[in-house]
C-alpha atoms as one frame of an Amber mdcrd trajectory, in Angstrom:
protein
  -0.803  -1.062  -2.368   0.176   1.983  -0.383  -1.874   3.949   2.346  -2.074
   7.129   4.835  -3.768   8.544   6.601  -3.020  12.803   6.492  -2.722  14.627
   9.500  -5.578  16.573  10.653  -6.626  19.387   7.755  -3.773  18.007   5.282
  -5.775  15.563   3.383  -5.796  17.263   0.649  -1.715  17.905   0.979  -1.062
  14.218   1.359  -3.181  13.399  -1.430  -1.027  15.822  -3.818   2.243  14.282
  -2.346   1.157  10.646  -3.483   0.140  12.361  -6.750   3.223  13.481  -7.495
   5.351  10.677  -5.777   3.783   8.094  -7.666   4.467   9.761 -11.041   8.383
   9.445 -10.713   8.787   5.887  -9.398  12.127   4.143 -10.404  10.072   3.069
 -13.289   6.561   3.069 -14.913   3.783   0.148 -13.673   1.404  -1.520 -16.170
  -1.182   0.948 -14.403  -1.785   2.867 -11.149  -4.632   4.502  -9.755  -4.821
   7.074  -6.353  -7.511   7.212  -3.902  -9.160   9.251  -1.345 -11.080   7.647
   1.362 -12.941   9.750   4.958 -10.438  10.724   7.541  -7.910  11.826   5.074
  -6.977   8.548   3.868  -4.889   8.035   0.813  -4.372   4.709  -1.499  -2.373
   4.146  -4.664  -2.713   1.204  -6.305   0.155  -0.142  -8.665   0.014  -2.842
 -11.114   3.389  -4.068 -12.314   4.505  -7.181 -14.688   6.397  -9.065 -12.087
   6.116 -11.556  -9.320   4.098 -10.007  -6.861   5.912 -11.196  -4.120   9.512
 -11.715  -5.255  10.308  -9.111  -7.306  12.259  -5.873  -6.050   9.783  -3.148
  -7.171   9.531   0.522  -6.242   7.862   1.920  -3.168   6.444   5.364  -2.884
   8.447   6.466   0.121   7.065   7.258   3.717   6.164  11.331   3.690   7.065
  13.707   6.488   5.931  12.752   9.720   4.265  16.042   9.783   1.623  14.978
   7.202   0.566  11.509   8.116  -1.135  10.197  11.391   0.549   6.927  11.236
   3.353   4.474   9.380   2.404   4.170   5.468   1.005   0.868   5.791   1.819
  -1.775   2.208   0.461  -4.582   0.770   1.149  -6.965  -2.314  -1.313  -8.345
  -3.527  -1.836 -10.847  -6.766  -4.827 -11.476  -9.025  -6.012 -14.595  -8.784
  -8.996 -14.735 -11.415
C-alpha cells in the first residue's frame, strides 16, 4: 500500500502521477487499484504473488517534494481469510 497526501490545489496532479507511476512498475502485480480520499490524499493498492513481507517487490517512488505534504507513507499487508 502506498499513500500521499498532494500539496495544496495539486490533488488532482498527484493523483495522475500515481496513475501513471503505477503503470510502469519493474513488473506487473496480480491487480492494483488507485484511490482518492479528502485532503488530496492518494492510495494505490498492489496485489502481488509473493511473500508479503520477504519478497523484494517494486515501490512506486516518492514524487517531488513540491507535490506532496508529507513522506509517502507504505504498508504490506497480507490476506488472512
Amino acid at each position: 500500500m502506498w499513500e500521499a497526501r498532494a500539496a495544496q490545489g495539486r490533488g488532482p496532479e498527484l493523483l495522475e502521477w500515481a496513475r501513471e507511476r503505477s503503470r510502469v512498475l519493474a513488473y506487473e502485480p496480480e491487480r492494483r487499484e488507485v484511490f482518492r480520499a479528502p485532503q488530496d490524499r492518494v492510495l494505490v493498492l498492489t496485489w502481488w504473488e509473493a511473500d508479503a513481507f520477504d519478497a523484494e517487490l517494486p515501490e512506486l517512488p516518492e514524487p517531488d517534494a513540491e507535490l506532496i505534504t508529507r513522506p509517502v507513507h507504505r504498508w504490506r499487508f497480507e490476506a488472512v481469510e
